[in-house]
C-alpha positions in Angstrom: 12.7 11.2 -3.5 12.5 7.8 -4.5 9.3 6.1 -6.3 8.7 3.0 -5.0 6.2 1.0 -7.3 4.1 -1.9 -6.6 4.3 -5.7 -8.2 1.9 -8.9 -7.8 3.5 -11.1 -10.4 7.1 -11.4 -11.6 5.9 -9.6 -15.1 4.8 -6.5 -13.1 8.0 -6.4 -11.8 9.8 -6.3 -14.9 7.4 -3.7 -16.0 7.9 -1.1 -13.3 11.7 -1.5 -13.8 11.2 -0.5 -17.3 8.7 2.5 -16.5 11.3 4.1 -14.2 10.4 2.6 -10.6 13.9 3.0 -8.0 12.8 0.8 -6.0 9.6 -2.3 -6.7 7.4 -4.3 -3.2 6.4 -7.2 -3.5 5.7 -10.5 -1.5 5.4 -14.3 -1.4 2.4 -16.1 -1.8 1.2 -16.6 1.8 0.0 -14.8 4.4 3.0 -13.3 5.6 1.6 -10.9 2.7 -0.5 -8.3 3.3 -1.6 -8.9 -0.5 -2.5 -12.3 -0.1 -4.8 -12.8 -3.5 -5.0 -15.9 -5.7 -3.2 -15.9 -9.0 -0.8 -13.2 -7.1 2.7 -13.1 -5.4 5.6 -14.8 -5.9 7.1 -17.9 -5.4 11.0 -18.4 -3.6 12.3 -19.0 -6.7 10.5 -16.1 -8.7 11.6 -13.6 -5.9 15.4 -14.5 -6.2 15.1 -14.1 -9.7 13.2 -11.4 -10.3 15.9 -9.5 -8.0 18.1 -10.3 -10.1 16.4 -8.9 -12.6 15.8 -6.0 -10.7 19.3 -5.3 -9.8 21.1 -5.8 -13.1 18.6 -3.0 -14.2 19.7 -0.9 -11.4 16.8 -0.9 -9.2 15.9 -2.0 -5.4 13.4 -4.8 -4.0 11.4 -4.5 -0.9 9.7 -7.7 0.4 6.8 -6.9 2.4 6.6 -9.8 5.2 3.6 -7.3 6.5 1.3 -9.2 8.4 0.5 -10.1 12.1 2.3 -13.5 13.0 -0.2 -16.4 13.6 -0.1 -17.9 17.2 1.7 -21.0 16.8 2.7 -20.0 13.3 5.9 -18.1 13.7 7.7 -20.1 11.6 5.9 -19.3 8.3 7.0 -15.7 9.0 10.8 -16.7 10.1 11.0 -19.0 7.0 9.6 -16.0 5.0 12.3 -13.4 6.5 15.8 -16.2 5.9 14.1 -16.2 2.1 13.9 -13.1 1.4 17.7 -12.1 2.8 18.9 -15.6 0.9 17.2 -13.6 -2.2 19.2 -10.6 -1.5 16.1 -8.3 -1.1 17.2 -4.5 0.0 15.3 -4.3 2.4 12.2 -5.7 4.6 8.3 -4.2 4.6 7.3 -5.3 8.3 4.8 -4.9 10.6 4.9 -7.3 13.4 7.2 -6.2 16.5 7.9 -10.0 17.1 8.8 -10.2 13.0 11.4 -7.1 13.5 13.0 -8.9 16.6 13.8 -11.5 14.9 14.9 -9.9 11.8 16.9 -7.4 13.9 18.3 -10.8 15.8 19.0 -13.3 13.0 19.8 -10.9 10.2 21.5 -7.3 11.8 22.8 -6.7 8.6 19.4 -6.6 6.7 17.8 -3.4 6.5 14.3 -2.9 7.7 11.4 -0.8 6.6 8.5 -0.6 9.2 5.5 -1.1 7.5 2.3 1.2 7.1 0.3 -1.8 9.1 2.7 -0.6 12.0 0.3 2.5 12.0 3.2 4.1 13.5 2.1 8.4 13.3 4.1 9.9 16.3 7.7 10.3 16.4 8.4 8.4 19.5 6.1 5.3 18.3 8.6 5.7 15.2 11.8 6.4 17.0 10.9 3.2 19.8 11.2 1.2 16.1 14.4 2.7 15.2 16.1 2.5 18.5 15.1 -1.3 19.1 15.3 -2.5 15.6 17.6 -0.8 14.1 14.6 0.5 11.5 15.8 3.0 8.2 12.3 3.8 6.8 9.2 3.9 8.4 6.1 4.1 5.9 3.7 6.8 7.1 -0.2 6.0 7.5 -2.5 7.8 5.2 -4.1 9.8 8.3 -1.3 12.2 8.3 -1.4 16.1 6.8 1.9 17.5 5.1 2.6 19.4 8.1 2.4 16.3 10.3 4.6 14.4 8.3 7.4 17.1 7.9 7.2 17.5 11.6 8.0 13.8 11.8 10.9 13.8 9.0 12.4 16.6 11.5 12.4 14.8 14.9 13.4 10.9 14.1 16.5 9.7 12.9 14.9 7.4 9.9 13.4 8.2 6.6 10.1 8.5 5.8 8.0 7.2 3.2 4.6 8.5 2.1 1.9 6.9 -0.4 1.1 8.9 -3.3 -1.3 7.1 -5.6 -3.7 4.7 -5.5 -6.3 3.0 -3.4 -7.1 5.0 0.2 -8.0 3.2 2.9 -9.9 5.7 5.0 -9.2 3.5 8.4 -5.7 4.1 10.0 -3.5 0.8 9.0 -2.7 -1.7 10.8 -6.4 -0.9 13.0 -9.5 -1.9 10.9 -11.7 -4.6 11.6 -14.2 -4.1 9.5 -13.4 -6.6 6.5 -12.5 -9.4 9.4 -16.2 -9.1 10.8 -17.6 -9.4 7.7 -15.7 -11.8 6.5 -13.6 -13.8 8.7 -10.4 -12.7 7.0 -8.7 -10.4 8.8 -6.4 -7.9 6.5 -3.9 -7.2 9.0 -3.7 -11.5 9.5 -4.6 -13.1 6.8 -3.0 -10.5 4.5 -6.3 -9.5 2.5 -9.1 -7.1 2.9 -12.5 -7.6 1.3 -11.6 -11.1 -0.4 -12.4 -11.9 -3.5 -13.9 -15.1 -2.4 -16.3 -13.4 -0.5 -17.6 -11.0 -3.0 -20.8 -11.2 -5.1 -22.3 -9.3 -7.5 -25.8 -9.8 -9.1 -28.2 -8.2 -11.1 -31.6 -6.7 -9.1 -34.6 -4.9 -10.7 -32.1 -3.5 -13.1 -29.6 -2.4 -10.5 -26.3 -4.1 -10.1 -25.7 -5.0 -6.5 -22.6 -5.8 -4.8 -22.2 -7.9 -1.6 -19.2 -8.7 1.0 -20.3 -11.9 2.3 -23.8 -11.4 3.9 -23.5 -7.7 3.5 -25.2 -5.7 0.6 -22.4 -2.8 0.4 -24.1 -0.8 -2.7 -26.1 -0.8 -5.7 -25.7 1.0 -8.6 -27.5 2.1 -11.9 -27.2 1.1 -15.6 -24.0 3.2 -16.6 -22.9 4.1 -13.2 -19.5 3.3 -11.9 -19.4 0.3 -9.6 -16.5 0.6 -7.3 -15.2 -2.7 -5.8 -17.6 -3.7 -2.0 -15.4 -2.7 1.0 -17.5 -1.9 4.0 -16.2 1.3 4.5 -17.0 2.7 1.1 -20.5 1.3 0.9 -23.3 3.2 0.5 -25.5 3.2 3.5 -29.5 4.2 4.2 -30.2 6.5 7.2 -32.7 8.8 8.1 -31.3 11.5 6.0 -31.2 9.3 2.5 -29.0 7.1 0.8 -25.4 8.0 0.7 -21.4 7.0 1.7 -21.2 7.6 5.2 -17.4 7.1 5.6 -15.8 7.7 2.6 -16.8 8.1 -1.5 -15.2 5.5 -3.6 -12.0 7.2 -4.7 -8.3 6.8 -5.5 -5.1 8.7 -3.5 -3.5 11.0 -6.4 -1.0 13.4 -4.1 0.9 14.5 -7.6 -0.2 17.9 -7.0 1.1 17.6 -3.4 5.1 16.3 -4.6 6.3 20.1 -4.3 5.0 20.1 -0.8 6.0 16.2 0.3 9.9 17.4 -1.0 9.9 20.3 1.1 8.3 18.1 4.2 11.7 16.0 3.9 9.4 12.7 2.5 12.1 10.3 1.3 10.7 7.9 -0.9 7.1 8.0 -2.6 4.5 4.7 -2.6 2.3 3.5 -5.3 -0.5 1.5 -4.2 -1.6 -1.4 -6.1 0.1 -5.2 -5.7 -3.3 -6.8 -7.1 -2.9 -4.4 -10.2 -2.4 -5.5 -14.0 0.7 -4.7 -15.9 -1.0 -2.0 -18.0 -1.9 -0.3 -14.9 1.4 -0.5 -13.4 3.5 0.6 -16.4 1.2 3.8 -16.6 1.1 5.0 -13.4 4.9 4.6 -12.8 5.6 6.4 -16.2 3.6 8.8 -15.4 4.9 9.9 -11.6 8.6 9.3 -13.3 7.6 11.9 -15.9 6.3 14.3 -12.7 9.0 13.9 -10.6 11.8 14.5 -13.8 9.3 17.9 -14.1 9.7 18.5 -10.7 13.6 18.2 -10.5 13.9 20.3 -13.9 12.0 23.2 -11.7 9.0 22.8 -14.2 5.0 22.7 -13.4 4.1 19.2 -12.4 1.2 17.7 -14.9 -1.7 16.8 -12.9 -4.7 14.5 -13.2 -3.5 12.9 -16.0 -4.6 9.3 -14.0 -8.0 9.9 -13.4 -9.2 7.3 -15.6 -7.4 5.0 -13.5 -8.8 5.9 -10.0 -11.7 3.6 -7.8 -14.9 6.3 -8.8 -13.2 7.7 -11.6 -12.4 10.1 -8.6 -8.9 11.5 -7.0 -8.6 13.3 -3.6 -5.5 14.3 -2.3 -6.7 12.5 1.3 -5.4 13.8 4.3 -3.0 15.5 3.2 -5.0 18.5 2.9 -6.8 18.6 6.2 -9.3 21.4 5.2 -11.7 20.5 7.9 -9.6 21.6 10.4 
């Protein structure tokens, strides 16, 4: 399987390549980026360089062009598709149907990943993708258990790619709202989810609050753990008490789950976490290098050895274990 690691600046990049990474994401800065930060991304002539880099080193680069093409904007995300083939990027991350037309029209020789934001999760959603677009990976949505996503490996003709660390987004991709209402910036559009222009904290009767735009998303106590406001892992007051009514701030660690994902017929493994530092990045990709060596050698894969590291100081495994059902 390969491990396909994440990269916000040109310095991650290098990084990942050095811990072990097959394969590194990434995107320009615009919104044709589903990671569309400040201070992040990369520039035309820092992509083409940094796959370069890559390369010579031996490893891949996937641009993620991501987003949903702006009416009347097309041509941001056409430029941002003839500079990444230009760059010689392996493949392309999309998510727009109009994006992979064009793609599968202008550049038939590029290969093409359909992106988590797709939300595609049945085989003939999937397969529609392959047989119009020529698609050779689709990335699954985290809403999927093991035994959904080896039934999928086993009925289209593409390869699969599942995330295995990092932040978990309890809403199925590619169909959330929730940051856009509160906000105005849509993730799925304007490439960001809970901006950091629109967060606040403050200090409150010796609480710390945090807000997304008008919206008081939690508070917490002197020593607690303050994860970062997005709506759907606030902490919420109803009749029964204070508590997280969707999800509890926590962090995607399926190392535990690799035996199963290789037996499912999962094709390459995804580590969340573009907006990341390089300390953060050359840790986590060590450390699932070090799993996955253990798990080719036939040994016991080390577990929760990124803990420290999660949103929470909490792991789940997500839905990947469906116990409720």
């Amino acid at each position: 399987m390969e491990l396909i690691c994440p990269a916000g600046t040109p310095s991650a990049l290098r990084d990942a390549v050095a811990a072990g990474a097959d394969a590194i994401y990434c995107g320009f800065s615009d919104e044709t980026n589903a990671r569309n930060f400040p201070g992040l991304n990369f520039s035309r002539a820092e992509m083409a360089e940094s796959i370069a880099h890559a390369h010579d080193e031996g490893a891949l680069v996937l641009v993620a062009i991501n987003t949903f093409a702006r009416a009347g904007g097309f041509e941001l995300w056409q430029r941002a598709v003839d500079d990444a083939v230009d760059a010689k990027a392996d493949a392309l991350i999309v998510a727009d149907v109009g994006v992979m037309e064009y793609v599968a029209r202008a550049h038939p020789q590029q290969r093409l990943h359909v992106s988590v934001q797709a939300a595609a999760a049945n085989p003939d959603a999937i397969q529609f993708y392959v047989d119009r677009f020529n698609a050779k990976r689709v990335v699954l949505p985290r809403v999927l258990s093991v035994p959904e996503i080896a039934a999928i490996a086993k009925a289209v003709k593409c390869e699969t790619e599942v995330f295995i660390f990092g932040g978990l987004c309890v809403m199925e991709e590619g169909r959330c709202s929730l940051s856009s209402y509160a906000t105005g910036k849509s993730p799925n559009m304007d490439g960001v989810c809970s901006p950091a222009s629109h967060i606040q904290y403050r200090e409150e009767n010796g609480m710390l609050v945090s807000r997304l735009g008008e919206f008081t998303i939690n508070k917490f106590a002197n020593g607690e753990a303050a994860a970062y406001p997005t709506l759907c892992k606030g902490r919420y007051q109803t009749s029964e008490g204070a508590g997280y009514l969707f999800e509890d701030p926590s962090s995607l660690d399926a190392t535990t789950m690799l035996p199963e994902l290789k037996k499912a017929g999962v094709s390459a493994l995804k580590i969340e976490g573009r907006q990341r530092g390089r300390a953060y990045i050359e840790r986590v990709v060590r450390t699932f290098r070090q799993a996955l060596s253990a798990l080719d050698q036939g040994l016991p894969v080390p577990s929760d050895a990124l803990r420290g590291l999660s949103e929470g100081q909490s792991t789940t495994v997500g839905a990947y274990k469906k116990t409720w059902r």
